[in-house]
C-alpha positions as CSV (number, residue, x, y, z in Angstrom):
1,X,138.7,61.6,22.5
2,X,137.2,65.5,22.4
3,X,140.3,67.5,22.3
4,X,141.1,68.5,25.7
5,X,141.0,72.3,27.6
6,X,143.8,73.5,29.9
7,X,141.4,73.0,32.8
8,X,141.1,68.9,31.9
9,X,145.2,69.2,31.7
10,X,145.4,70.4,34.9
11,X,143.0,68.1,36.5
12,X,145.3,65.4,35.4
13,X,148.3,66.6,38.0
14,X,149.3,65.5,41.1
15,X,152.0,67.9,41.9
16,X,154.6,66.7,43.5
17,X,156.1,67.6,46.7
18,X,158.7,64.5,48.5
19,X,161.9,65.6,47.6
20,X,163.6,64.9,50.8
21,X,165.3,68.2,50.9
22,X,162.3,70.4,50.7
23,X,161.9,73.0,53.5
24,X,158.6,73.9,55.2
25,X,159.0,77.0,52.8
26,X,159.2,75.0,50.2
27,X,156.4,73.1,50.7
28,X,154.0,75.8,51.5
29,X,155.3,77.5,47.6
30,X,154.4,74.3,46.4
31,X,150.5,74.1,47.4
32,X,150.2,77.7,46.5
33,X,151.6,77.3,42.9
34,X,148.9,74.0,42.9
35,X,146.1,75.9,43.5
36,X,147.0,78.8,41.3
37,X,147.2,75.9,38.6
38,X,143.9,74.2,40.2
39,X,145.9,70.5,39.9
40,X,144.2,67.7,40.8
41,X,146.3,67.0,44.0
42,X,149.3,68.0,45.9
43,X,151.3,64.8,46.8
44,X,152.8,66.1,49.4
45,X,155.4,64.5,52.9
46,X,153.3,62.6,55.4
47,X,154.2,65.0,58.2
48,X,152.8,68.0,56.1
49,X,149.3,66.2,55.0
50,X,147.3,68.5,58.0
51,X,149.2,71.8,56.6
52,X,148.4,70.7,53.0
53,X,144.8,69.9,53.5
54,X,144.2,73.1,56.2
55,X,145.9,75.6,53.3
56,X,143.9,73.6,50.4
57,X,140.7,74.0,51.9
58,X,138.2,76.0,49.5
59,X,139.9,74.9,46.4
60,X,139.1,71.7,44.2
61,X,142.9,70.6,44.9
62,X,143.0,67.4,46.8
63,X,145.6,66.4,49.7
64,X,147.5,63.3,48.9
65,X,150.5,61.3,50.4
66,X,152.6,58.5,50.2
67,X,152.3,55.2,52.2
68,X,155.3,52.9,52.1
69,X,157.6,55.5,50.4
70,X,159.8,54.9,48.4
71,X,160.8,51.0,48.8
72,X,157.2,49.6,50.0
73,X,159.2,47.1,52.3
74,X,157.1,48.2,55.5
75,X,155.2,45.8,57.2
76,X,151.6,45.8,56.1
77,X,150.5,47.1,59.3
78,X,152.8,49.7,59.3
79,X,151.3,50.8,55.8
80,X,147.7,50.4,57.3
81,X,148.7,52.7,60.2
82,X,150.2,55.4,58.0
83,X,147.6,55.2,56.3
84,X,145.4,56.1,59.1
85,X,146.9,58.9,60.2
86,X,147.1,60.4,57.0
87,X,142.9,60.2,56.5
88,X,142.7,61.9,60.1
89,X,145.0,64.5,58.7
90,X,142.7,65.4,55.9
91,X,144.6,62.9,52.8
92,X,141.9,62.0,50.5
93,X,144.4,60.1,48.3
94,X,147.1,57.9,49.1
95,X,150.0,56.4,46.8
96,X,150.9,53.5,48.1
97,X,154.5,51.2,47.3
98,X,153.7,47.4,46.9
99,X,156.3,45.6,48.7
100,X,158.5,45.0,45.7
101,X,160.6,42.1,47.1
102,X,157.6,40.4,47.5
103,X,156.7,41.1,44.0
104,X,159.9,39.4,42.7
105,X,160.0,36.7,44.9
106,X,156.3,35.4,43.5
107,X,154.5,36.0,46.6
108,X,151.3,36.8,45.8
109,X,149.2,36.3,48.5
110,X,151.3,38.5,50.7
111,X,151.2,41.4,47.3
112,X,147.4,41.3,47.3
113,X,146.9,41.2,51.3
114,X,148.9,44.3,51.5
115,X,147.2,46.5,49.1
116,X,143.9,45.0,50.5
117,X,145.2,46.3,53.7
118,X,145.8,49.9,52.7
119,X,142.8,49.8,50.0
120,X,140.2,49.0,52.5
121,X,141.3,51.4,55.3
122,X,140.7,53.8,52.7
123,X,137.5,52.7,51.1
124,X,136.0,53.0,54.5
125,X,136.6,56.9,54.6
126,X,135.6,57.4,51.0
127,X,139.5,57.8,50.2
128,X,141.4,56.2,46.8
129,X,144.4,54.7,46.4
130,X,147.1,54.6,44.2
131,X,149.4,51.6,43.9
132,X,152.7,51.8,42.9
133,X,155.0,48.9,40.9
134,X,157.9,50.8,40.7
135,X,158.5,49.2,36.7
136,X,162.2,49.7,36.7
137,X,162.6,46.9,38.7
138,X,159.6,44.1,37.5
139,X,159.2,41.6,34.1
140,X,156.1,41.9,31.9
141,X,154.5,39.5,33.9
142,X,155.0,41.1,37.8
143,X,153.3,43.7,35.9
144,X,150.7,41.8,34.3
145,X,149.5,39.9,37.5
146,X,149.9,43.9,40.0
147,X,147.4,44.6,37.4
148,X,145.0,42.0,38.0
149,X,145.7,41.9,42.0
150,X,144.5,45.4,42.0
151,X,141.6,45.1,40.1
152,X,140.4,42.7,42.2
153,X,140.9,44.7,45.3
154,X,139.2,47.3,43.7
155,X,142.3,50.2,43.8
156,X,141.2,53.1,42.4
157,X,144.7,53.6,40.2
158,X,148.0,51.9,38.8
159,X,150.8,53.9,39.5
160,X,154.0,53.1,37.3
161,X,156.6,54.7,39.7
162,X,157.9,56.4,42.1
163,X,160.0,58.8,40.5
164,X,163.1,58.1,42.2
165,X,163.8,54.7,40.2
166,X,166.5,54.7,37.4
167,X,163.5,54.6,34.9
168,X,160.1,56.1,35.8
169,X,156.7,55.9,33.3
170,X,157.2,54.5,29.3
171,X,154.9,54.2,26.8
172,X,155.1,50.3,26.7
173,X,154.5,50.4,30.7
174,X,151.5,52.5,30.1
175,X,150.0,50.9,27.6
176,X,150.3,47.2,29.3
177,X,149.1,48.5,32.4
178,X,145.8,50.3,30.7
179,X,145.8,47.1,28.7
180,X,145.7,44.6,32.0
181,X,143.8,46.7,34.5
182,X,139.5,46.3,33.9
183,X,137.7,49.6,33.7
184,X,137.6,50.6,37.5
185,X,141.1,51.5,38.0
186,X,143.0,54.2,36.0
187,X,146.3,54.6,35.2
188,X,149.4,57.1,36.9
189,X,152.2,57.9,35.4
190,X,155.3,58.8,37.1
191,X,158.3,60.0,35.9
192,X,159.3,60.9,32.6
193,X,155.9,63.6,31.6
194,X,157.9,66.4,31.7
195,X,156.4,68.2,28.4
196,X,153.1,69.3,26.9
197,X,153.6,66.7,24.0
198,X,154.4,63.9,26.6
199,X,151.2,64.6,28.9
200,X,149.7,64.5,25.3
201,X,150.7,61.5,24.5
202,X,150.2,59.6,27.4
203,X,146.4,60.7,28.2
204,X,145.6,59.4,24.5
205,X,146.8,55.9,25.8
206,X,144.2,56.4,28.5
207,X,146.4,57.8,31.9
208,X,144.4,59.9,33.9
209,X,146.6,61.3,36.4
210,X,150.4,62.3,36.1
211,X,153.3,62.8,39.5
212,X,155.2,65.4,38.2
213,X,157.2,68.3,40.0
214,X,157.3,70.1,36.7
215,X,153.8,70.9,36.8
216,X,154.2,74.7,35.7
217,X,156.2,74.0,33.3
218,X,153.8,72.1,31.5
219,X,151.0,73.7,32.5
220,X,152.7,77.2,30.9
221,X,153.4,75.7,27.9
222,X,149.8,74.0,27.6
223,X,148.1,77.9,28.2
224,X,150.7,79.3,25.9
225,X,149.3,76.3,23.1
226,X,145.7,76.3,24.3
227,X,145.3,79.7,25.1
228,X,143.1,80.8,28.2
């Protein structure tokens, strides 16, 4: 793998932007710091997807959101109307919770139909989707057969967390889950890449995207190693 610029490090962000008790303020500081920084995508509150993409507009920055968030126990169509209204609002990217009751209790059919759901409504606006296991809670094998569900239902990512989980993204997560998934869906991590050495680290496994509120910091720290 070619040794990467600080333009390729930022592309890998999704800054993050659901802390419950951000303001209005706050989230408008947010999307200007991302597109000073030229992330990938602002993962920002439902309610503020229109602001987001409206202010991101002219930049290269997607607007994401979350579907489900944070326990993915909604009722699929619940999840499939969110996920509506966030595409009208302008999301081009949604990170989606699998219903992780389901997960434990071996219901499988349920798992896949519910990330069909979401994934299709998506698909049909030219939208991806990121699914989220939420790790801290699974075995080796919930994870093993998420990763297989969504290949088959053609998701466009794995997603290892939410962030607000005891644990969030671990090497041994990221690897398994680059290890499980065919070559159509990429790998998020969330929680836990909050260096220059850890986004390091976990792109040479093969993750393509990172959820991360300390995107500056990392981003600073890669300029002040790259340079430029």
């Amino acid at each position: 793998m070619p040794a990467p610029t600080l333009a390729d490090l930022a592309k890998m962000f999704d800054h993050s932007l659901l802390q419950p008790q951000l303001t209005d303020a706050d989230l408008d500081r947010g999307l200007a710091l991302a597109a000073e920084y030229n992330v990938a995508s602002v993962c920002i509150k439902p309610y503020a997807v229109k602001r987001a993409a409206k202010l991101l507009a002219g930049t290269t920055v997607e607007a994401s959101t979350v579907i489900g968030f944070p326990h993915g126990g909604n009722h699929t169509a619940v999840k499939v109307l969110e996920s509506e209204l966030a595409l009208a609002d302008g999301a081009t990217e949604l990170d989606m919770v699998v219903n992780i009751g389901k997960v434990l209790s071996g219901e499988w059919n349920y798992v896949a139909n519910d990330i069909r759901a979401v994934v299709e409504t998506a698909h049909k606006v030219v939208a991806k989707v990121k699914v989220i296991f939420e790790n801290a809670f699974l075995k080796e094998e919930h994870k093993r057969e998420l990763c297989r569900i969504c290949g088959e239902v053609r998701a466009d990512w794995v997603k290892t967390s939410t962030g607000y989980a005891e644990t969030g993204a671990t090497i041994e997560d990221l690897k398994l889950m680059r290890e499980c998934s065919p070559s159509w869906v990429q790998v998020k991590a969330a929680g836990g890449v909050r260096t220059y050495e850890k986004l390091l680290e976990v792109r040479a496994i093969g993750v393509s995207r990172v959820g991360a509120t300390a995107t500056k910091v990392i981003l600073d720290e890669a300029k002040a190693k790259l340079g430029g």
